[in-house]
MOPAC internal coordinates of N, CA, C and O (Angstrom, degrees):
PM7 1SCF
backbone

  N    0.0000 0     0.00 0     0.00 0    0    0    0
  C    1.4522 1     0.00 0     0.00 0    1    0    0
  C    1.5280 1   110.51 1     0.00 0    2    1    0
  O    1.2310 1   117.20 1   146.96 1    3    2    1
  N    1.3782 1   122.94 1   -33.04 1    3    2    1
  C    1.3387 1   128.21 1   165.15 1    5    3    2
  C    1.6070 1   119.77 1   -31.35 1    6    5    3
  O    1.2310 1   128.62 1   144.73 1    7    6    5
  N    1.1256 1   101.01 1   -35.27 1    7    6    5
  C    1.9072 1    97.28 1  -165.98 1    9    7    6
  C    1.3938 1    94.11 1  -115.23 1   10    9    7
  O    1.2310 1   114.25 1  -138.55 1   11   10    9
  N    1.5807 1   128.50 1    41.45 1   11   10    9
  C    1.1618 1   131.68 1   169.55 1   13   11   10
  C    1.4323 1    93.71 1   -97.87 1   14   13   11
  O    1.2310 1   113.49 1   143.13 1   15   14   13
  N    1.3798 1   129.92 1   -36.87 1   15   14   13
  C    1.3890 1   161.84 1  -155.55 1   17   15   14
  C    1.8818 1   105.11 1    44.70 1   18   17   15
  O    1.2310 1   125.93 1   109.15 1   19   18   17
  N    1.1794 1   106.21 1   -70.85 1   19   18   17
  C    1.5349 1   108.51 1   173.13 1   21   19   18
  C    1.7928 1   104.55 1  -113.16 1   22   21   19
  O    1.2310 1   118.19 1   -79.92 1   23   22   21
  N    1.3755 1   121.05 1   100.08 1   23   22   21
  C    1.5682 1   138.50 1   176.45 1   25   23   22
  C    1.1685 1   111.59 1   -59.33 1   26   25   23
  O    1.2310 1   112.27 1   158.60 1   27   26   25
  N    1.6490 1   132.19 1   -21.40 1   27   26   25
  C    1.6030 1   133.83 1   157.88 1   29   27   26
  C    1.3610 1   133.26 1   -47.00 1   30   29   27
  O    1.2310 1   130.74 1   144.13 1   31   30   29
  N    1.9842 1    96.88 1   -35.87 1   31   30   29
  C    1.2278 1   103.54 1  -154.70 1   33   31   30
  C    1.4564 1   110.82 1   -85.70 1   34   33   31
  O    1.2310 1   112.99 1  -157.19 1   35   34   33
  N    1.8038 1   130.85 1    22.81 1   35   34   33
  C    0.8662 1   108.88 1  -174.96 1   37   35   34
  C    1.5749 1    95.57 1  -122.61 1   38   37   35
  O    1.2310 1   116.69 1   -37.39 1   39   38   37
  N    1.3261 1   123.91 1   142.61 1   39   38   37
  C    1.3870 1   128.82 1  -169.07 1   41   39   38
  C    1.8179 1   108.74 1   -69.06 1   42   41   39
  O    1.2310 1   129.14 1   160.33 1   43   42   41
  N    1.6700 1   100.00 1   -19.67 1   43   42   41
  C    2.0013 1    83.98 1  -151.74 1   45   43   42
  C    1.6352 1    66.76 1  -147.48 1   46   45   43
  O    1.2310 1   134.10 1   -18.80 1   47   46   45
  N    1.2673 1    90.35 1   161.20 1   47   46   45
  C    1.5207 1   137.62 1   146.64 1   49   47   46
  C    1.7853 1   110.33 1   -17.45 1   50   49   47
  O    1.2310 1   133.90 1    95.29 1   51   50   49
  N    1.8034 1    90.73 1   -84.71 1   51   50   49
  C    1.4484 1   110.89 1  -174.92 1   53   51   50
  C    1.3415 1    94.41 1   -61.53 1   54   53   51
  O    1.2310 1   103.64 1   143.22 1   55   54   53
  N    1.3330 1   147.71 1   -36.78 1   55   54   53
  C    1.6522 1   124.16 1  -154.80 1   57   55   54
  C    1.5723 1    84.16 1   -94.96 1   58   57   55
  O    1.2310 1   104.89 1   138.26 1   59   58   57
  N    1.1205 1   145.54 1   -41.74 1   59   58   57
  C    1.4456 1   131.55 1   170.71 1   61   59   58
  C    1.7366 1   100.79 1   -40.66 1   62   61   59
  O    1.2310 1   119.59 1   114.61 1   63   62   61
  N    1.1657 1   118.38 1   -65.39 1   63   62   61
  C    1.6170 1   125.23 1   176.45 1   65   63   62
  C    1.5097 1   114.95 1   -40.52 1   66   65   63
  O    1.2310 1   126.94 1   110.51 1   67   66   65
  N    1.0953 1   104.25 1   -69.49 1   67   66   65
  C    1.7610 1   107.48 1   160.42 1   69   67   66
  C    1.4762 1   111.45 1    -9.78 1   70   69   67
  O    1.2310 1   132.27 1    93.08 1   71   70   69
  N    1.3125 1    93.90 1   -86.92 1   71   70   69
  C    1.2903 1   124.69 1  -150.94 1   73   71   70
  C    1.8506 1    96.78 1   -64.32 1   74   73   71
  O    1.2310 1   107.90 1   149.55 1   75   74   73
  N    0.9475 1   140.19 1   -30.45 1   75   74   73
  C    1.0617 1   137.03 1   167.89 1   77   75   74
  C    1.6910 1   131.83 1  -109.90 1   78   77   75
  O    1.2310 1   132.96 1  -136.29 1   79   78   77
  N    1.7418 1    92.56 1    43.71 1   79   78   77
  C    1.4353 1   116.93 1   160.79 1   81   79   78
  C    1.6665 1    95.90 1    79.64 1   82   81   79
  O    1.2310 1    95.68 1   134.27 1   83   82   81
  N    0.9673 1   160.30 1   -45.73 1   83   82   81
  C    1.3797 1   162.84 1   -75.60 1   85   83   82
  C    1.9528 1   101.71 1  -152.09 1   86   85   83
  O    1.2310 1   131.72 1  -172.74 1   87   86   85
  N    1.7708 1    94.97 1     7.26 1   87   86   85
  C    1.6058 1    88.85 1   173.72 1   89   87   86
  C    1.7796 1    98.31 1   -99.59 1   90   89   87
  O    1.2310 1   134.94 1    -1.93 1   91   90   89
  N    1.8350 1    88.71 1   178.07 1   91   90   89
  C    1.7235 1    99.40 1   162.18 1   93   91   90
  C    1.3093 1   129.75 1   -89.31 1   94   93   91
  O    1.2310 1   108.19 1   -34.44 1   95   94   93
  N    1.0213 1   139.66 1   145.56 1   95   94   93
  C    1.4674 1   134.02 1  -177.86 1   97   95   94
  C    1.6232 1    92.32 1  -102.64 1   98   97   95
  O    1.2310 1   124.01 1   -16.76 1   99   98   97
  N    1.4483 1   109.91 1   163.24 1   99   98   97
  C    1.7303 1   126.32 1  -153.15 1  101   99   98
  C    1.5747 1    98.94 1   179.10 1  102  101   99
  O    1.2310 1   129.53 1   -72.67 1  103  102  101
  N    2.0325 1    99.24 1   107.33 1  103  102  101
  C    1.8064 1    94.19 1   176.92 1  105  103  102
  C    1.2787 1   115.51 1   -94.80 1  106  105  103
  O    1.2310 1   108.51 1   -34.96 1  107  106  105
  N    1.4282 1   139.09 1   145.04 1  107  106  105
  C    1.0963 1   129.82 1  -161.71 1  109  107  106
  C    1.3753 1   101.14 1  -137.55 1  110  109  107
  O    1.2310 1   117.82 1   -55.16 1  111  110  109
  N    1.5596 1   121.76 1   124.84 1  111  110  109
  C    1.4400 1   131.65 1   170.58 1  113  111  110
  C    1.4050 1   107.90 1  -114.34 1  114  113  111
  O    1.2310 1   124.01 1   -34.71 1  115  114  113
  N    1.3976 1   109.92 1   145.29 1  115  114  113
  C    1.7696 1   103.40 1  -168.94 1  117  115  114
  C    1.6232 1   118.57 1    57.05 1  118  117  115
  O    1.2310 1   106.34 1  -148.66 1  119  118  117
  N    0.8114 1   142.99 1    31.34 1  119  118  117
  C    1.2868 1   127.13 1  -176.38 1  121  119  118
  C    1.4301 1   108.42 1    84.32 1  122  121  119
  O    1.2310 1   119.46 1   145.42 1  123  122  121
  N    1.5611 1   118.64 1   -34.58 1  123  122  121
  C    1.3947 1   101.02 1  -171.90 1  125  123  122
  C    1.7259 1   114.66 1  -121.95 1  126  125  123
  O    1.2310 1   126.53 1   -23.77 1  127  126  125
  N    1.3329 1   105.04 1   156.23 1  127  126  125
  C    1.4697 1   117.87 1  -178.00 1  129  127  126
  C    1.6963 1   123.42 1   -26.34 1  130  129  127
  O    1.2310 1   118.32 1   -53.22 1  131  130  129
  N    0.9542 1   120.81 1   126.78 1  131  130  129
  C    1.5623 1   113.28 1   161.38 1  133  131  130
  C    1.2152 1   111.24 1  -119.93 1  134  133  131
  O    1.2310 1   124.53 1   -54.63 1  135  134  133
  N    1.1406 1   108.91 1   125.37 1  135  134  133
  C    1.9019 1   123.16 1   161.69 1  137  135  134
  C    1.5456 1    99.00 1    83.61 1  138  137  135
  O    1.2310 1   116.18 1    10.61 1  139  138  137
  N    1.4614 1   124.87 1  -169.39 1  139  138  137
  C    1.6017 1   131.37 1  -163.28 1  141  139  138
  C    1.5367 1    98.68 1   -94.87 1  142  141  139
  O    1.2310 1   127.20 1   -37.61 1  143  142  141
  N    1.2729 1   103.75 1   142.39 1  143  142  141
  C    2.0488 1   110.42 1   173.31 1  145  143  142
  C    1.5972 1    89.73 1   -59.29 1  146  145  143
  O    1.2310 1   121.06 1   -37.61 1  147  146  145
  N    1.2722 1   115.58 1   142.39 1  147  146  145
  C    1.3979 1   131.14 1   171.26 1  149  147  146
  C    1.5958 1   116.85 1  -141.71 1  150  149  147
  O    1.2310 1   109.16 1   -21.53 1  151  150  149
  N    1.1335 1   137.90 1   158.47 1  151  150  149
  C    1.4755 1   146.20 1  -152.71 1  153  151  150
  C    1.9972 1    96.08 1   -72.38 1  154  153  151
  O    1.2310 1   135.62 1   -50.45 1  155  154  153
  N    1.2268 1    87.37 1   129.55 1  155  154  153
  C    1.3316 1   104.83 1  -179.91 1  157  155  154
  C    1.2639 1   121.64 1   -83.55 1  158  157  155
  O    1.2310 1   118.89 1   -59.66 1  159  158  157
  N    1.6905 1   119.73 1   120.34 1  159  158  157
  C    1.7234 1   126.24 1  -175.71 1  161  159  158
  C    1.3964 1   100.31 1   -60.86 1  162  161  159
  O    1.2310 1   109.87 1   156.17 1  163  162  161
  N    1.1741 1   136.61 1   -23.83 1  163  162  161
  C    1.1606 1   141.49 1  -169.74 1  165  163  162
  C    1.7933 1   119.74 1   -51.58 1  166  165  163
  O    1.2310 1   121.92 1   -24.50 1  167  166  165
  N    1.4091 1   113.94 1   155.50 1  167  166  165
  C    1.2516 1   110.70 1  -178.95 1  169  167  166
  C    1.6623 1   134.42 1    71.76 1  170  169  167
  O    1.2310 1   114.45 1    -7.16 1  171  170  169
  N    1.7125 1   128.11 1   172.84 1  171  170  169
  C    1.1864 1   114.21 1  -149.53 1  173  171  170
  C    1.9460 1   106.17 1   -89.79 1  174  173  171
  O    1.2310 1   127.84 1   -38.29 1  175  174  173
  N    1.4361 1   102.52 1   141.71 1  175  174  173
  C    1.7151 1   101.03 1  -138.19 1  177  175  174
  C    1.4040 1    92.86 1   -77.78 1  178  177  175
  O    1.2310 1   117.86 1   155.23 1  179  178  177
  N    1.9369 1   121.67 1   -24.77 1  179  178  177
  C    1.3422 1   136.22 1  -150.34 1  181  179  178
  C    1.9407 1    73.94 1   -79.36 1  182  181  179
  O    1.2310 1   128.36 1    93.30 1  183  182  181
  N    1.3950 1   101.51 1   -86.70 1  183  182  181
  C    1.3489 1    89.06 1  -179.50 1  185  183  182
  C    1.8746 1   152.54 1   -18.32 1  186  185  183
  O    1.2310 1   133.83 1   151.23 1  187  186  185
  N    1.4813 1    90.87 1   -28.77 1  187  186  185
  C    1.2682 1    96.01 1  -165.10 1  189  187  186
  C    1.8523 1    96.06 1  -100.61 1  190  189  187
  O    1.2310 1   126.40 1   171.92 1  191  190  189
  N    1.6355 1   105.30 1    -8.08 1  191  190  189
  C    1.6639 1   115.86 1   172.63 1  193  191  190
  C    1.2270 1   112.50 1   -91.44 1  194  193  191
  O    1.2310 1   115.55 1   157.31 1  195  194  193
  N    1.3838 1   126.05 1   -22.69 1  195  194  193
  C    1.2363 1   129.92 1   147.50 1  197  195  194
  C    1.7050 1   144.58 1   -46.02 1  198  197  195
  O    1.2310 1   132.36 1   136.28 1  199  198  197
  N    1.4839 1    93.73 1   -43.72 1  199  198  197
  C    1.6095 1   126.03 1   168.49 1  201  199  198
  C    1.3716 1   131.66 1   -66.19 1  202  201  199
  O    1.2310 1   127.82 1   159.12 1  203  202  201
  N    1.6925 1   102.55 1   -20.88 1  203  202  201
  C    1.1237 1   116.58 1  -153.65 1  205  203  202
  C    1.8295 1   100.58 1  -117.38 1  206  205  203
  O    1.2310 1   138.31 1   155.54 1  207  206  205
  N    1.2333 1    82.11 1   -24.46 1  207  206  205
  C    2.3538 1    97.48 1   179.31 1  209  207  206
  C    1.5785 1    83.15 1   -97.67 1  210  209  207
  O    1.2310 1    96.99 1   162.54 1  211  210  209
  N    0.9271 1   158.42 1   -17.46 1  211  210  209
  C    1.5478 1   149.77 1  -165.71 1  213  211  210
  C    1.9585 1    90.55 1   -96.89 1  214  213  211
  O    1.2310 1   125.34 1   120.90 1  215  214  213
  N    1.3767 1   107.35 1   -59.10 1  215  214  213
  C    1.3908 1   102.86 1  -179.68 1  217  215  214
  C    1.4789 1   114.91 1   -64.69 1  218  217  215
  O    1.2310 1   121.48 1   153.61 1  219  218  217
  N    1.0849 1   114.77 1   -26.39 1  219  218  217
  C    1.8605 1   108.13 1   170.85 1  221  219  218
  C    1.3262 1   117.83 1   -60.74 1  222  221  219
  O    1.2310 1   128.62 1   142.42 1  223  222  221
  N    1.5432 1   101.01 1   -37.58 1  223  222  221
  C    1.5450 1   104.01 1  -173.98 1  225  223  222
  C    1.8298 1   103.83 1   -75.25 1  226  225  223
  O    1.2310 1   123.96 1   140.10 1  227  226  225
  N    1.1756 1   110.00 1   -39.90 1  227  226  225
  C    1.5023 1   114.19 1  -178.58 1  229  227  226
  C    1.5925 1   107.15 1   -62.28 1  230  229  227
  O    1.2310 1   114.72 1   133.08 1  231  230  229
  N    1.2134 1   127.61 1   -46.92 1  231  230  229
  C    1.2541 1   110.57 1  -169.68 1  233  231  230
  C    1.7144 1   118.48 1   -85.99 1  234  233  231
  O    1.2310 1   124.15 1  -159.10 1  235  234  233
  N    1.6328 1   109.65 1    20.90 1  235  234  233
  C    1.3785 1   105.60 1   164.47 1  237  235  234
  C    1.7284 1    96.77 1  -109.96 1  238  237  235
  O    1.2310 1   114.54 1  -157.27 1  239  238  237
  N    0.9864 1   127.95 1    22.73 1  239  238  237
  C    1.8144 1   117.59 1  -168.79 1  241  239  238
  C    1.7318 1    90.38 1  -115.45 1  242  241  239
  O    1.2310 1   111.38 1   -20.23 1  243  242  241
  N    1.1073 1   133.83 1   159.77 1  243  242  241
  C    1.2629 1   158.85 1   145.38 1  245  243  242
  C    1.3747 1   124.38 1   -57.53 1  246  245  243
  O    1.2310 1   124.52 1  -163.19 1  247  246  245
  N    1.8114 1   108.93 1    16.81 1  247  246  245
  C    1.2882 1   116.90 1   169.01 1  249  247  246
  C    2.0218 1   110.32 1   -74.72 1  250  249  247
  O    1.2310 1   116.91 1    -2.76 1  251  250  249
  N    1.0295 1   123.47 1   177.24 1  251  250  249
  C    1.6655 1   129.21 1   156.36 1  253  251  250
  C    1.5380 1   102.92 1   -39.05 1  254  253  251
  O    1.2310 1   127.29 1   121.46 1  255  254  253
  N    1.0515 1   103.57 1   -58.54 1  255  254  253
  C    2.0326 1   117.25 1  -170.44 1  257  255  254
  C    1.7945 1    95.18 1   -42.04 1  258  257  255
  O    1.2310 1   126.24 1   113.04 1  259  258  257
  N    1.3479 1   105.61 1   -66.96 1  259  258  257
  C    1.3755 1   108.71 1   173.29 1  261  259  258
  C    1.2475 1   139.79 1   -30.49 1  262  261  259
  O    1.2310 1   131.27 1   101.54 1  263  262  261
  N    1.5044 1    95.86 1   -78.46 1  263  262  261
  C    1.6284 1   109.07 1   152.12 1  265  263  262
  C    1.5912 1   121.62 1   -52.98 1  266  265  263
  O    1.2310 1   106.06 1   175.04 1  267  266  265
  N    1.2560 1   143.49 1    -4.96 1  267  266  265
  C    1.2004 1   129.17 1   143.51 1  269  267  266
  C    1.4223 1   116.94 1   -99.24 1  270  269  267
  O    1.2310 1   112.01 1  -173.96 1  271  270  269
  N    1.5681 1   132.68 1     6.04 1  271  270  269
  C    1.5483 1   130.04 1   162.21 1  273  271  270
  C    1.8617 1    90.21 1   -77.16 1  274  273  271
  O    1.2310 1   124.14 1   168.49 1  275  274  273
  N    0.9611 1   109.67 1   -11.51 1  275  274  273
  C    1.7318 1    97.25 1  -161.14 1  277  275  274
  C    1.9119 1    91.80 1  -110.63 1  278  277  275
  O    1.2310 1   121.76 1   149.20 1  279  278  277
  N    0.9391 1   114.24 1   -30.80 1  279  278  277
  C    1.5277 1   103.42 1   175.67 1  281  279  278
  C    1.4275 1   131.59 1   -75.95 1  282  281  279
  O    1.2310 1   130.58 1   163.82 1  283  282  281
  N    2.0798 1    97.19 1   -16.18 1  283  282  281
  C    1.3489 1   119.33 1   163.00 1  285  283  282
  C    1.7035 1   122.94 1   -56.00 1  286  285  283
  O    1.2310 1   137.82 1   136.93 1  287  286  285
  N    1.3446 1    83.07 1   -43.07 1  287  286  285
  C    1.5682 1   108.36 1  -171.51 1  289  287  286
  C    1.7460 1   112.42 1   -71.11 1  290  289  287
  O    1.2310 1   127.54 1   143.43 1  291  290  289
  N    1.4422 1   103.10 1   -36.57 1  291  290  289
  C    1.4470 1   106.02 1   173.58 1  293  291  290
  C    1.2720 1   121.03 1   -71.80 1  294  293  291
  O    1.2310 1   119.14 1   154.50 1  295  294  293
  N    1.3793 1   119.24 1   -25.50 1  295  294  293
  C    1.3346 1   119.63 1  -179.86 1  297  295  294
  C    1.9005 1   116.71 1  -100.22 1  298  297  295
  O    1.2310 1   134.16 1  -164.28 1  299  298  297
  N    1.2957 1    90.21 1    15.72 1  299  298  297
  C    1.9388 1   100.13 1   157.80 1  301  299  298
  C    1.8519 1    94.14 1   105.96 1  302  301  299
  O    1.2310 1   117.91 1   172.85 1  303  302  301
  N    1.5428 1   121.58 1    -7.15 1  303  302  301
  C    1.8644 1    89.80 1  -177.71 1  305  303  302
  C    1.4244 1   124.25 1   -62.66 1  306  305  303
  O    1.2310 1   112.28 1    -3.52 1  307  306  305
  N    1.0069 1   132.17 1   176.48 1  307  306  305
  C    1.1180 1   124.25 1  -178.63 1  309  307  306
  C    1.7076 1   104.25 1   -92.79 1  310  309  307
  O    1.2310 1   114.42 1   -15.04 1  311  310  309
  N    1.4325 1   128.18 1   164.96 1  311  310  309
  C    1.0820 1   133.00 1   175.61 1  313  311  310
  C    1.7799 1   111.79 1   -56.21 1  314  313  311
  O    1.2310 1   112.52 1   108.98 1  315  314  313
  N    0.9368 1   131.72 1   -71.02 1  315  314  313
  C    1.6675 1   132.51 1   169.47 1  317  315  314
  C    1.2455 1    91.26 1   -24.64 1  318  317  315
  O    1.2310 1   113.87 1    93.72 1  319  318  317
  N    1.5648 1   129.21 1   -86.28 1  319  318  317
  C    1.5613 1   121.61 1  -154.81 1  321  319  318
  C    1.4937 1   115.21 1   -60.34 1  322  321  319
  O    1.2310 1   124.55 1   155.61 1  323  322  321
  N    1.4279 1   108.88 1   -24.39 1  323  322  321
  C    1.7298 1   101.59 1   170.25 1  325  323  322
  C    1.5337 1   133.30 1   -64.59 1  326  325  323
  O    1.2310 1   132.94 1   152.59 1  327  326  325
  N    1.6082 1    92.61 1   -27.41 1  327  326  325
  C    1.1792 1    98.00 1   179.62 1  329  327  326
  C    1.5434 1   114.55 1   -88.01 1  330  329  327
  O    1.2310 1   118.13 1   158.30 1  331  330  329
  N    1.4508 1   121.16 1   -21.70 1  331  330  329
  C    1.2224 1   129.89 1   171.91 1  333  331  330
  C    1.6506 1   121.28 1   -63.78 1  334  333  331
  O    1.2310 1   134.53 1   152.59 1  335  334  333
  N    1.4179 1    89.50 1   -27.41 1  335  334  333
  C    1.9819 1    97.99 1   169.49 1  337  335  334
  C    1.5997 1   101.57 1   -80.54 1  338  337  335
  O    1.2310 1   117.91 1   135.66 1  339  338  337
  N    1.5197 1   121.58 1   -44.34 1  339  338  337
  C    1.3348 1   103.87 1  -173.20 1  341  339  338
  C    1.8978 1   115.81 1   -69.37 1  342  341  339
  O    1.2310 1   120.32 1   160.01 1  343  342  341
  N    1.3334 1   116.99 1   -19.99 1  343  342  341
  C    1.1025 1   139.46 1   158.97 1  345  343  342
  C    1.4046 1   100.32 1   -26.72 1  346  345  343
  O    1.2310 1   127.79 1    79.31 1  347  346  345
  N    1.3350 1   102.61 1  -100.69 1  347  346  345
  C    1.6137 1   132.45 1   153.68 1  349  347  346
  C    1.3059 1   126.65 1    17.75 1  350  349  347
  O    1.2310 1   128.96 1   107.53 1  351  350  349
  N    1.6553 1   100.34 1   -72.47 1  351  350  349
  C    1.4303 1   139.37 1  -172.55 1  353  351  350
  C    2.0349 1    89.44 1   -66.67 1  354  353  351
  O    1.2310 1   120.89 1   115.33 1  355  354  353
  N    1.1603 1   115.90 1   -64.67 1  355  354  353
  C    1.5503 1   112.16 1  -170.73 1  357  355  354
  C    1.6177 1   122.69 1   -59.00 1  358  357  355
  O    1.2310 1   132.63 1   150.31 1  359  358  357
  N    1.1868 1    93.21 1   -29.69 1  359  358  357
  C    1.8747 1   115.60 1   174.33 1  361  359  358
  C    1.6021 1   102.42 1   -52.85 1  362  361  359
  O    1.2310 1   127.25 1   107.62 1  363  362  361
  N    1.8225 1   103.66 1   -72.38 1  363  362  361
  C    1.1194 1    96.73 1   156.42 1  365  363  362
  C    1.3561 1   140.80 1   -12.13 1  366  365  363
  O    1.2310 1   121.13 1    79.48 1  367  366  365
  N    1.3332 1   115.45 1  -100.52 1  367  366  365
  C    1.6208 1   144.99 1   144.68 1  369  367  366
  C    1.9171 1   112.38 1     5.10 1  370  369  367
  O    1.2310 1   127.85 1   119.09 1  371  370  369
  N    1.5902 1   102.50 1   -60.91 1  371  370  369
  C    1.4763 1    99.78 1   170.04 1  373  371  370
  C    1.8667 1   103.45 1   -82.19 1  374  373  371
  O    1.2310 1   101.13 1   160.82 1  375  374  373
  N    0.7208 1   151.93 1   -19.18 1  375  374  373
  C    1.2355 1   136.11 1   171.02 1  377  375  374
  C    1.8303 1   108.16 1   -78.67 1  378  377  375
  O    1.2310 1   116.59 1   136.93 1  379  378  377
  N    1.0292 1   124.08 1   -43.07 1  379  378  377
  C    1.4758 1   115.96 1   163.87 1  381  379  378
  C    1.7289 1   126.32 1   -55.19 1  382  381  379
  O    1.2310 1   122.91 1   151.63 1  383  382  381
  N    0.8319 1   112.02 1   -28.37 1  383  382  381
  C    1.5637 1   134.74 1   173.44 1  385  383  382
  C    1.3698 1   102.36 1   -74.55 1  386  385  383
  O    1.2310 1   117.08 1   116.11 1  387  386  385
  N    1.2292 1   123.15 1   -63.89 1  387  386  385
  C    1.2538 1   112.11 1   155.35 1  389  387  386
  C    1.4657 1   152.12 1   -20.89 1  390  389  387
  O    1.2310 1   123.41 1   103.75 1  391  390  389
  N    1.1429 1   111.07 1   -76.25 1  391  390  389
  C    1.5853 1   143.40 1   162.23 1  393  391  390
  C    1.4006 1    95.45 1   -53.26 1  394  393  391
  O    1.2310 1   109.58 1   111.48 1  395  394  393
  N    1.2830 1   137.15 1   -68.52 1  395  394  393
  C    1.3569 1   140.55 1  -167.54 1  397  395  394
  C    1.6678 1   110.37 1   -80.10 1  398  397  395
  O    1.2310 1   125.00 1   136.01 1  399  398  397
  N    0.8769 1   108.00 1   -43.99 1  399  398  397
  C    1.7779 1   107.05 1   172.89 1  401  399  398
  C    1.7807 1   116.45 1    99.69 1  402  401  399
  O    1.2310 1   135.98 1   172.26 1  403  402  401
  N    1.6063 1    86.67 1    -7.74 1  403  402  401
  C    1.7137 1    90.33 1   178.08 1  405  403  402
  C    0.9703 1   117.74 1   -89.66 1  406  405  403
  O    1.2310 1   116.39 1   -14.27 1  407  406  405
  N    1.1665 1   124.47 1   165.73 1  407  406  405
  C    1.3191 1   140.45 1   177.88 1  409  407  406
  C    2.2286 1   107.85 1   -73.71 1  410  409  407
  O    1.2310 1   124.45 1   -45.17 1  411  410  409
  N    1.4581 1   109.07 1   134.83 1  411  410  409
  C    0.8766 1   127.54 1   147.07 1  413  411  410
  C    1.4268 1   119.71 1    -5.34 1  414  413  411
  O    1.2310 1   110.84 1   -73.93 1  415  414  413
  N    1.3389 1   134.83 1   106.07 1  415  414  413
  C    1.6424 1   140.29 1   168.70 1  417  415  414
  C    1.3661 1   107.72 1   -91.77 1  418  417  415
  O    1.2310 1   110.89 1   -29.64 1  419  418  417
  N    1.1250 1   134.74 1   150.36 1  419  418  417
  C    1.6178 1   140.60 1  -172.37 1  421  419  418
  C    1.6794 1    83.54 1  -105.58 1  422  421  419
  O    1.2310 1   124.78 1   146.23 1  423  422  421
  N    0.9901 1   108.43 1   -33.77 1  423  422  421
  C    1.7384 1    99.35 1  -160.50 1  425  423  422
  C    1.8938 1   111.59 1   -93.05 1  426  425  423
  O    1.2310 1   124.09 1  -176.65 1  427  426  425
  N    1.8802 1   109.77 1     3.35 1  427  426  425
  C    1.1552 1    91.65 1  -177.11 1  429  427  426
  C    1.6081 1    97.58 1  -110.38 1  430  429  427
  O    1.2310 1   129.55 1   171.97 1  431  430  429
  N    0.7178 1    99.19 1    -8.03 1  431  430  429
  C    1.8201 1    94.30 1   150.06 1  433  431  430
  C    1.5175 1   146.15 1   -44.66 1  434  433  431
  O    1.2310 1   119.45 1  -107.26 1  435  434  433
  N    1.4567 1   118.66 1    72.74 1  435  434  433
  C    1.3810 1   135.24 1   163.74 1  437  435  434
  C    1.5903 1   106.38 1    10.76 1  438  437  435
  O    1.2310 1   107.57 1  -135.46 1  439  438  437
  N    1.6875 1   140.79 1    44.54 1  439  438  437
  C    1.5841 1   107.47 1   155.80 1  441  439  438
  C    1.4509 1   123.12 1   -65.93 1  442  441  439
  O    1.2310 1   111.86 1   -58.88 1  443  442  441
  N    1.5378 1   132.96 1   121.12 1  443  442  441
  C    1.0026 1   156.07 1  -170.64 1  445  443  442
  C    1.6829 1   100.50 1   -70.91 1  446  445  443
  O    1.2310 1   105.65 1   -57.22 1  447  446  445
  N    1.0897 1   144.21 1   122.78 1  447  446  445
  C    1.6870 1   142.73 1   169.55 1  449  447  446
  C    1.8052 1   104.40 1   -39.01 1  450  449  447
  O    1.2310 1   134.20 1   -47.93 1  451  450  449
  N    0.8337 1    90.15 1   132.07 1  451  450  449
  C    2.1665 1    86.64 1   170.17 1  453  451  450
  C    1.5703 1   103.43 1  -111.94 1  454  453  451
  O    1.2310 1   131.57 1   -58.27 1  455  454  453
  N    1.1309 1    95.27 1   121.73 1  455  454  453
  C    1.4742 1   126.71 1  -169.34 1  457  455  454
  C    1.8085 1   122.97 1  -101.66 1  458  457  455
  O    1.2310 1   124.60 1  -120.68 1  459  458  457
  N    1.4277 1   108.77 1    59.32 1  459  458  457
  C    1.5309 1   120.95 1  -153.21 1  461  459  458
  C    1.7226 1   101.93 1   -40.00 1  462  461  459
  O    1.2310 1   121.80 1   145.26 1  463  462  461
  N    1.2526 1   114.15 1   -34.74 1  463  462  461
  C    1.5088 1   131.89 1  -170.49 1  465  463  462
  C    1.4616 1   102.58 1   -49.34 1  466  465  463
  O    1.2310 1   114.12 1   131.59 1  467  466  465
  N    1.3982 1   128.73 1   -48.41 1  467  466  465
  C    1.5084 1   148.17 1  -158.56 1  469  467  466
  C    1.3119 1    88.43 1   -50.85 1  470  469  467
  O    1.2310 1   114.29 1   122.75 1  471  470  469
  N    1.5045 1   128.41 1   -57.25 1  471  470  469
  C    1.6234 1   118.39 1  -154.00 1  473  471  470
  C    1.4859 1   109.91 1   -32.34 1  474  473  471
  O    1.2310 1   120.10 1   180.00 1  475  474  473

């Protein structure tokens, strides 16, 4: 939460995401897209190395974080992008905690159903 510095100042979601490495990058000629959205160099690097060793450790524990690195996985993402949502998901999480002042819920955490069928 430290290198959020002021947690107000970001209008959205995605510019919180942005800003803490955890968006997609997307090249665009003419107005329109070229090639697949792919992980964005963008944003602060300590932070986004932080996010990313915090989500490794989370998605082997039996927290929510877990159970949705593992429900990612059942429904075909690949390992990088799972962990980049649980990434994601905590970025989130410390900026709500923030702003709100409460403590952390295990249960308001988004696990998504894993759907082995999807592959």
């Amino acid at each position: 939460m430290a290198w959020l510095v002021e947690s107000k100042r970001f209008k959205s979601r995605k510019a919180l995401s942005a800003y803490g490495g955890m968006g997609l990058g997307q090249g665009f000629t003419n107005w329109t897209a070229t090639g697949r959205a792919r992980a964005s160099r963008r944003g602060q690097r300590e932070l986004k190395r932080a996010l990313f060793l915090a989500a490794h450790v989370a998605s082997h524990g039996d927290s929510a974080l877990g159970r949705r690195y593992r429900a990612r996985l059942d429904s075909g993402w690949e390992h990088r992008k799972a962990i980049r949502d649980v990434a994601r998901t905590m970025l989130f999480i410390a900026q709500a905690v923030w702003v709100k002042g409460k403590e952390n819920d295990d249960t308001q955490v988004n696990v998504p159903r894993s759907d082995p069928t999807a592959r």
